[in-house]
N, C-alpha and C positions, 0 to 999 in steps of 0.2 A: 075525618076517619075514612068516608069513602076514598078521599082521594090516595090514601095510605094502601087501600087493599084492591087498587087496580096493581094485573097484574106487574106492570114493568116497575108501578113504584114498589110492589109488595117486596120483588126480585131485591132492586136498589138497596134496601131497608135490611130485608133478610142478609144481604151479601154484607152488610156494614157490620152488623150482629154478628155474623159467622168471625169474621175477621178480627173482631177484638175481642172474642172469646176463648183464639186464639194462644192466649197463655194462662188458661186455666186445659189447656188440651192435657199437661201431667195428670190432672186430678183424675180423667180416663184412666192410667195407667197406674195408679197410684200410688202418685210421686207426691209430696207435697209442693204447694205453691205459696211462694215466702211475697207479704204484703196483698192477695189480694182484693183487698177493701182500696187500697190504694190505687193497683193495677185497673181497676173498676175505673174510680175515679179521675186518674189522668186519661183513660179513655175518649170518658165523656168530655173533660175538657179540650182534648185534642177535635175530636169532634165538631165541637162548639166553637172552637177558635177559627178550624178549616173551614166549616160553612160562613162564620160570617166575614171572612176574610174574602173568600172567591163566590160568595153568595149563590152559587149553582153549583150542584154536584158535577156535573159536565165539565166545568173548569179545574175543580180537585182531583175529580179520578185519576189524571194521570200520576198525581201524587201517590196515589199506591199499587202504582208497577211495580215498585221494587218488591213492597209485600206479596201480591201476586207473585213473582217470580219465586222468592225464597220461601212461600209458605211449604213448597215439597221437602227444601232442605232442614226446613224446622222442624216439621215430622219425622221424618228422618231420622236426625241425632235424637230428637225424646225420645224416638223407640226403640234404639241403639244404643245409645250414648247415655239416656235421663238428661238432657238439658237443648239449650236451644239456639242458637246462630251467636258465634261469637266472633272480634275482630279478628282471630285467627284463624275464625274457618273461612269468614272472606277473604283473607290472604291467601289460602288453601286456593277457592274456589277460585281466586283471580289468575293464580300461576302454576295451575293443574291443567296439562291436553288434556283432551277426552281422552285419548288411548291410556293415558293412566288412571284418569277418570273411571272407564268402561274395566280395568283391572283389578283395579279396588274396589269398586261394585260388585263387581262379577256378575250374577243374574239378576241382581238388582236393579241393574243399571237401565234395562228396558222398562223396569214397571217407575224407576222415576224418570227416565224421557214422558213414557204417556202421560203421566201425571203432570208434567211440566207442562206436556202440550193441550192437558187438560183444561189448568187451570191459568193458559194464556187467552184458549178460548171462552173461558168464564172471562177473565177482566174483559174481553172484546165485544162480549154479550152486553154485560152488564154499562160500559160507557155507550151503545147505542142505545140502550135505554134511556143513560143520561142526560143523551146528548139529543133525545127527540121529545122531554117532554120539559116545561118550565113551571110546570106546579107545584115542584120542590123549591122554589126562591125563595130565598128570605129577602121578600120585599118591604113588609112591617119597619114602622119606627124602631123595633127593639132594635133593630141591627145595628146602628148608630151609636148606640147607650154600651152595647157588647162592646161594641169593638173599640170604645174609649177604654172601659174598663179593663183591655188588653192589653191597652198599651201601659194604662196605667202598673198594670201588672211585670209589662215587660224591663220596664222604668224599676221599681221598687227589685225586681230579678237582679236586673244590671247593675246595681248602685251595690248588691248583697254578696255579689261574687266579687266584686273590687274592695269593699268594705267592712265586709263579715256579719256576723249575726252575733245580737245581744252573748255576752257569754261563751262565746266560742274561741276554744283555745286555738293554737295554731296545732298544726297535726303535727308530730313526731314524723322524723325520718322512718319508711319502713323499709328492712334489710333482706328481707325475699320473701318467699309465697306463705311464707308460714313461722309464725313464732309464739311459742305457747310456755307459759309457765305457768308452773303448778300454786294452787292458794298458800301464801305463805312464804315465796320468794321473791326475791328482790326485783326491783324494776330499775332499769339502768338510766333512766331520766324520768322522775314526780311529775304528774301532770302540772302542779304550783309551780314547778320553773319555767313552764311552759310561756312565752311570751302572749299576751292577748292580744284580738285583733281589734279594731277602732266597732262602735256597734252600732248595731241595726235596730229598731223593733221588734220583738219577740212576733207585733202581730203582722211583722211584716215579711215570717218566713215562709216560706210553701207548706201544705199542706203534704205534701208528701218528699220523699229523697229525689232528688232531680233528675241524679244519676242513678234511679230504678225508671227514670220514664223511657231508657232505650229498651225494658223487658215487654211494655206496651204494645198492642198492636193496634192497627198496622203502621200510626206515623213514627212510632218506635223503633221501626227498623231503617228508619234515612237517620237514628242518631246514630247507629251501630255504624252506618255508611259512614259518619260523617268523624267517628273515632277511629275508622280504618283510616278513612284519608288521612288523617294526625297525624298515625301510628308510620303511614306512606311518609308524611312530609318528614318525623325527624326521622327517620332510616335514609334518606333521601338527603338529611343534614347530616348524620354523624359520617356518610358512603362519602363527602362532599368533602370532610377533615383530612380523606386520606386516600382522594381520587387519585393523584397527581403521585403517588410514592410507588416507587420501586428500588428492589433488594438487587436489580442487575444480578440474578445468582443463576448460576449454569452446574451441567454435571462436572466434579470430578475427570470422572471417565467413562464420556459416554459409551463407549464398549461393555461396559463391563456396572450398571446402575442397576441398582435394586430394581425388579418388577412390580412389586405391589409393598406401596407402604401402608401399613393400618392404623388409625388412632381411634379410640374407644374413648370418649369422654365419662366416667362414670356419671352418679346420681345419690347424693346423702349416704355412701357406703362411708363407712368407720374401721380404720385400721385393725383394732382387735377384736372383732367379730369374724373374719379369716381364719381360717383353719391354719392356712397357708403363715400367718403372723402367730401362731401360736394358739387359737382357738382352741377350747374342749370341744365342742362339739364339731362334727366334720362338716363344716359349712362350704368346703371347696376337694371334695374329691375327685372331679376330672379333674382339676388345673394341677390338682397334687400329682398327677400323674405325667406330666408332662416337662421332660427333662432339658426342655429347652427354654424355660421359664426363668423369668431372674424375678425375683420381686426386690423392692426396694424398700428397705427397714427403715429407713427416717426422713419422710419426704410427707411436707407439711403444705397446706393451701395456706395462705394469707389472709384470704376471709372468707366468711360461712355465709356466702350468697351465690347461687349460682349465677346470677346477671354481671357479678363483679369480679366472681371467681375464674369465671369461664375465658374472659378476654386476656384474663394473665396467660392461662396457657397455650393459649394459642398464637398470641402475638408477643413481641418483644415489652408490653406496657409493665414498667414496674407494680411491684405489689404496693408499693404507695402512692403510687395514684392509681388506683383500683376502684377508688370510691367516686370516682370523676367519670362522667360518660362521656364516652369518644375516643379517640387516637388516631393519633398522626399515622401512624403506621399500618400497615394491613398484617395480615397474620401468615400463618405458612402455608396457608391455599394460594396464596400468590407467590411466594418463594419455589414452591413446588412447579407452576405453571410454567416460569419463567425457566425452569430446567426441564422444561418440553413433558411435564407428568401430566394427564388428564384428570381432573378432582373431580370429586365428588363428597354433598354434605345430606347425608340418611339422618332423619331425624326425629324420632318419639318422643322429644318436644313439641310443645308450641311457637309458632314463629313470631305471633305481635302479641303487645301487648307491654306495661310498664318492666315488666320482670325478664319480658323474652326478647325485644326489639336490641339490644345493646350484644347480645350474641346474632342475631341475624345478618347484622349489618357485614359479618363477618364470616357468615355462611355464605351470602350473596356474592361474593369472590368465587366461589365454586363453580365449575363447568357445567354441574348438573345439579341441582338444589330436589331434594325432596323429604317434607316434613307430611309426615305419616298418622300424624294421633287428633283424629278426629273427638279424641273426648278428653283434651287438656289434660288435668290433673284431678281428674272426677275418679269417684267410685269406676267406672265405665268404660275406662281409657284402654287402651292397644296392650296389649304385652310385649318386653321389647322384641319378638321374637318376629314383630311386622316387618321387619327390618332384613330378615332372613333373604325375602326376593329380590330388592333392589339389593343388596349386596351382593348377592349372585348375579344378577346383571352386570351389576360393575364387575365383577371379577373380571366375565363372559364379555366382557366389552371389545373388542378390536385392539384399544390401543395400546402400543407396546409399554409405558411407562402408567403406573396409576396410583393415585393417593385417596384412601376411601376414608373417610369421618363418618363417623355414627355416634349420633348422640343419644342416650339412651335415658328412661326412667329409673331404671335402676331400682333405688330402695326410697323412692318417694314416697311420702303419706299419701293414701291411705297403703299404708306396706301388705294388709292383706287382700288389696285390689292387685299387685304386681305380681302376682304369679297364679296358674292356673294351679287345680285341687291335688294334683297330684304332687302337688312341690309343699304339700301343707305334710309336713315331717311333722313338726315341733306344735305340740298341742299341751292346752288347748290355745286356740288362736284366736285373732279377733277375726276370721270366718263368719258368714255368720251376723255378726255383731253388728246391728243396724244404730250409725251414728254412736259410737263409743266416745265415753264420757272420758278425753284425755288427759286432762287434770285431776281424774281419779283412781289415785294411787294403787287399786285392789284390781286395776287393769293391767297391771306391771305385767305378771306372767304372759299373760295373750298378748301384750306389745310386744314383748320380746320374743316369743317364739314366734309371731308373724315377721319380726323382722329378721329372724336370724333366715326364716322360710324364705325371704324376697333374696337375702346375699345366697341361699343354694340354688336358687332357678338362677342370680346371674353369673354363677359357677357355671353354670348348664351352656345358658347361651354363649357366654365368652370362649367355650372349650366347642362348640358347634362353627363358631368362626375359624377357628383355630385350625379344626378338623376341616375346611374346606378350601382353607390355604397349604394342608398338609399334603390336599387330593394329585397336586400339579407338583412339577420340577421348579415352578419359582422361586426366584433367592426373595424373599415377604418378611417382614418381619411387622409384628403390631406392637403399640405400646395400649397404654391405661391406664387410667388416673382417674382419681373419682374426685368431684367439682368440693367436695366438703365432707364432714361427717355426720354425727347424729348424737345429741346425749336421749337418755334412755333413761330415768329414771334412777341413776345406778346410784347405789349403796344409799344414804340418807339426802342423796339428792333429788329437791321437788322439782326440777327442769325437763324436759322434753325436747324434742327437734332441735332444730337450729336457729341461729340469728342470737349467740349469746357470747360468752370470751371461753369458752373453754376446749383443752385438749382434747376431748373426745370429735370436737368438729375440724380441728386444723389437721390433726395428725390422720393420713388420707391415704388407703391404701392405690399400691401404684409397680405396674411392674411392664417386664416387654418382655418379647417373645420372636423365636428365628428359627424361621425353618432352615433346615440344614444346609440347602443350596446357598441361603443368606452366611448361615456361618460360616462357611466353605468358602464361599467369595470375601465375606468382610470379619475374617478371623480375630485381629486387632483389636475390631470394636466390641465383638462379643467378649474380649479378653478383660477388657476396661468395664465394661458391665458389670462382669462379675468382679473386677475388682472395686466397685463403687456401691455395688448394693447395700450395704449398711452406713455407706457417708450422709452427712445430713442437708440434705437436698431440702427444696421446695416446687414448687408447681412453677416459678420461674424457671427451672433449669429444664421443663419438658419444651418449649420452641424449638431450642439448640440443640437439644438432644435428635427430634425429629427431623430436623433438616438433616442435620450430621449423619442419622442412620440413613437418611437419603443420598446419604455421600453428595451432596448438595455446597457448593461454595458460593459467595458472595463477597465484597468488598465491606469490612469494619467487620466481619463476622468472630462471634466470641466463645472460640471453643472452650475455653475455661467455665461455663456453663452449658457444656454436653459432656451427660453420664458414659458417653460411649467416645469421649478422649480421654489420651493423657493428661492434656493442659487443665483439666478439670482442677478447681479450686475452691477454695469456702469460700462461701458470701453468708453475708448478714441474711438471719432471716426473720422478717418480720412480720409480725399478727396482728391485726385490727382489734385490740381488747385496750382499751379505754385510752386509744390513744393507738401510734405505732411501736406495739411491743418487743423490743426483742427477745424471741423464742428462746434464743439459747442463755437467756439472761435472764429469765424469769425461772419464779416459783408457780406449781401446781398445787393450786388454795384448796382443799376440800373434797368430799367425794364427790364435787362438779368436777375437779379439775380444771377451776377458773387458773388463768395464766395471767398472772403479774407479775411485771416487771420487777426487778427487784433496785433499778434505779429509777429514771422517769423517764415515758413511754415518750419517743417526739411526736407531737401536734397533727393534728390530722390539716390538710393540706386544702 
């Protein structure tokens, strides 16, 4: 005990304590903290295992620099955000200057420099302490008996991740960030068909989720590290499928090239909740005002994922293999590039992670990459209205040709986290509403007027872009498409969200927009526009359309899928609902509006 309360060990000890108390710092602000009795306990064990592995503190410290470094950033987001260092914000953090660093901040940005430089000089305190005294060793027998026991442990870990645990089924496929049905509705695969895996011993599992030990501190944050690198390596593999491809595509007529092309990828928007498609309520009264607006009345996504969704439209990948990661091909930030336009990819997404790496890969094409939303898909998260200054930058940019992407949140859950209080029209809402119960039916009203609130703020923001491509003489034109839809509860249906077969999520509102100068120059293609607005399109026919509005040509190119030729023609279009549906050859089952085929769906690939 003496030797515990001199002061360099006392320091040592205290510093250890601070550090993995670390993810109870919510309970401060009070936030709840999920597992931890657990959190506790992988602690101690990490602990336990770093001492008797490097037997002197002196040897381990450096093992937690990196917690040192990111504890400012982890503060940070819980008192901003509610949550704490994710693969994405080290992606953030890795491919952020400081000058945009210091802009996002804003005055923030010096009190976390001090802090940073605070708490490098805390680790540097704290390892000369380490490193000057030796009455911390674990020199004892026990350390032998530990660290068999480790191994023994690591042995029985390694044989449970290759072989599974007593009783454990295999996991279902999951189809995006969120998928919720109500008690009482159908599940689209029985856990009983699930296949089993070979078994382990019940007493041979961990004592805690494995993959909560990266919530731990401080050895907890070299797993976060060690998912980023992952997350690096296959971005790194899928970039690798489609290094070597080019579209050879040049202007038209470079004289005479659109200036700013726009594409707006929506976010869970749903075709008739638009004013604009016929709504009762005025869910879009700037866009209604704007007579240069075509929207497009039958234009369907393929599937109600956005990680799956998103690569249809942007690259040439058919809608059936959509369910496949990767592509040979690159998308139109490289089409664009190779016709001398400067890109850029704005984005109120997330960049890694399983649901967001398979669109990145496809952002990283871009001239200029910038992902905006320090608080994921939380309560907490950006409005997409972050997006307002890098867009003005890019507009303001130098170069004479430019192609801007913005990918937006949109009407994601939580929908009454996506707009600020003044966009709260439709009450009562789930405002308010701390963790709403969404498989309870008697929520219906507040879902939906929260959600009809999220499509009139992105009324707001669509018509603010709009308004600052109207500011200048450029020939600009934007398009829009929203990545899937939303069912809602509607009429005697117990479904929610997405990730299920029905028309409320394929049928995707979707339109483009030309400022005068544009129509003026490319009269034709606006002619075609409107004569296509009610054809039945899909989120395949948005690549060809956007190059095309680029007046953009290439060799094999297929004007027969761009809304803004002649050559435009039908295609098949098909929907991920128990198989590959055809859309126009199914029935709409129910007030889900489940889409069945009405022969048999082809085989998922």
């Amino acid at each position: 005990m003496r030797t515990l309360l001199r002061p360099a060990h006392l320091l040592l000890v205290l510093t250890y304590l601070v550090l993995s108390a670390v993810p109870f710092f919510p309970l401060t602000l009070g936030l709840p903290v999920a597992r931890p009795a657990q959190l506790a306990g992988m602690a101690v064990f990490a602990w336990i295992a770093a001492w008797a592995l490097f037997k002197r503190p002196a040897y381990f410290h450096w093992l937690l620099l990196p917690a040192f470094i990111a504890l400012p950033a982890e503060l940070y987001l819980y008192l901003y955000y509610g949550q704490g260092i994710s693969t994405h914000h080290l992606g953030i953090m890795a491919e952020t200057s400081p000058l945009e660093a210091m802009e996002f901040l804003g005055a923030r940005a010096w009190l976390m420099l001090g802090v940073m430089v605070g708490v490098v000089a805390w680790w540097a305190g704290t390892w000369r302490a380490a490193l000057a005294t030796r009455e911390l060793d674990w020199n004892d027998r026990s350390r032998p008996l530990v660290l068999g026991l480790l191994l023994i442990t690591a042995g029985l870990f390694a044989y449970g991740q290759k072989a599974g645990v007593t009783g454990a089924p295999a996991k279902p496929p999951v189809s995006d960030k969120s998928r919720f049905v109500a008690p009482g509705a159908s599940s689209p695969l029985p856990a009983s068909a699930l296949p089993r895996l070979p078994r382990l011993p019940r007493w041979a599992q961990p004592p805690f989720e494995v993959k909560a030990f990266a919530q731990s501190w401080p050895f907890g944050v070299v797993a976060r590290g060690l998912d980023f690198y992952k997350e690096r390596v296959y971005l790194a593999d899928l970039h690798r499928r489609s290094a070597a491809f080019r579209f050879n595509a040049s202007q038209a007529d470079p004289a005479n090239a659109p200036d700013v092309i726009v594409m707006v990828l929506g976010e869970s928007a749903r075709f008739d909740r638009w004013s604009l498609n016929g709504y009762a309520r005025p869910t879009n009264p700037l866009l209604m005002q704007e007579p240069n607006l075509v929207m497009m009345k039958d234009l369907i996504t393929s599937v109600s994922a956005t990680r799956l969704s998103v690569p249809v439209i942007i690259s040439r990948k058919p809608a059936m293999q959509s369910l496949k990661d990767g592509f040979t091909e690159k998308s139109f930030l490289t089409a664009f590039k190779e016709a001398g336009y400067k890109t850029f990819w704005l984005s109120n997404q997330i960049s890694f992670g399983k649901f967001d790496t398979p669109v990145s890969v496809f952002a990283k094409e871009a001239d200029k990459v910038e992902f905006l939303n320090l608080g994921g898909f939380t309560d907490n998260s950006n409005y997409d209205e972050v997006l307002f200054n890098p867009f003005a930058r890019a507009l303001a940019d130098p170069a004479q040709k430019k192609l801007i992407v913005l990918h937006t949140l949109g009407s994601h859950w939580n929908y009454a986290h996506r707009y600020p209080a003044r966009f709260d029209q439709w009450q009562p809402s789930l405002v308010g509403v701390h963790k709403p119960v969404l498989t309870d039916t008697a929520m219906e009203p507040q879902l939906n007027n929260s959600y009809d609130n999220s499509i009139l703020y992105t009324d707001w923001f669509l018509a603010q872009l709009i308004g600052s491509l109207k500011t200048s003489d450029k020939a600009a034109a934007l398009m829009y498409v929203a990545d899937h839809g939303q069912v809602l509860f509607d009429g005697a249906c117990r479904q929610v969200f997405h990730g299920h077969n029905n028309q409320y999520e394929f049928h995707v509102p979707a339109f483009a927009w030309y400022s005068d100068a544009y129509g003026a120059r490319f009269p034709d293609k606006i002619a075609q526009l409107r004569a296509h607005r009610a054809a039945p399109l899909s989120t395949e026919n948005i690549f060809h359309t956007l190059v095309d509005l680029g007046d953009i040509r290439y060799p094999g190119e297929t004007l027969d899928r761009s809304i803004a030729s002649a050559q435009l023609v039908r295609h098949k279009r098909y929907v991920d609902s128990y198989g590959w549906t055809d859309y126009d050859n199914a029935r709409m089952e129910g007030d889900c509006r489940e889409v069945i085929d009405k022969g048999t769906p082809l085989p998922r690939k």
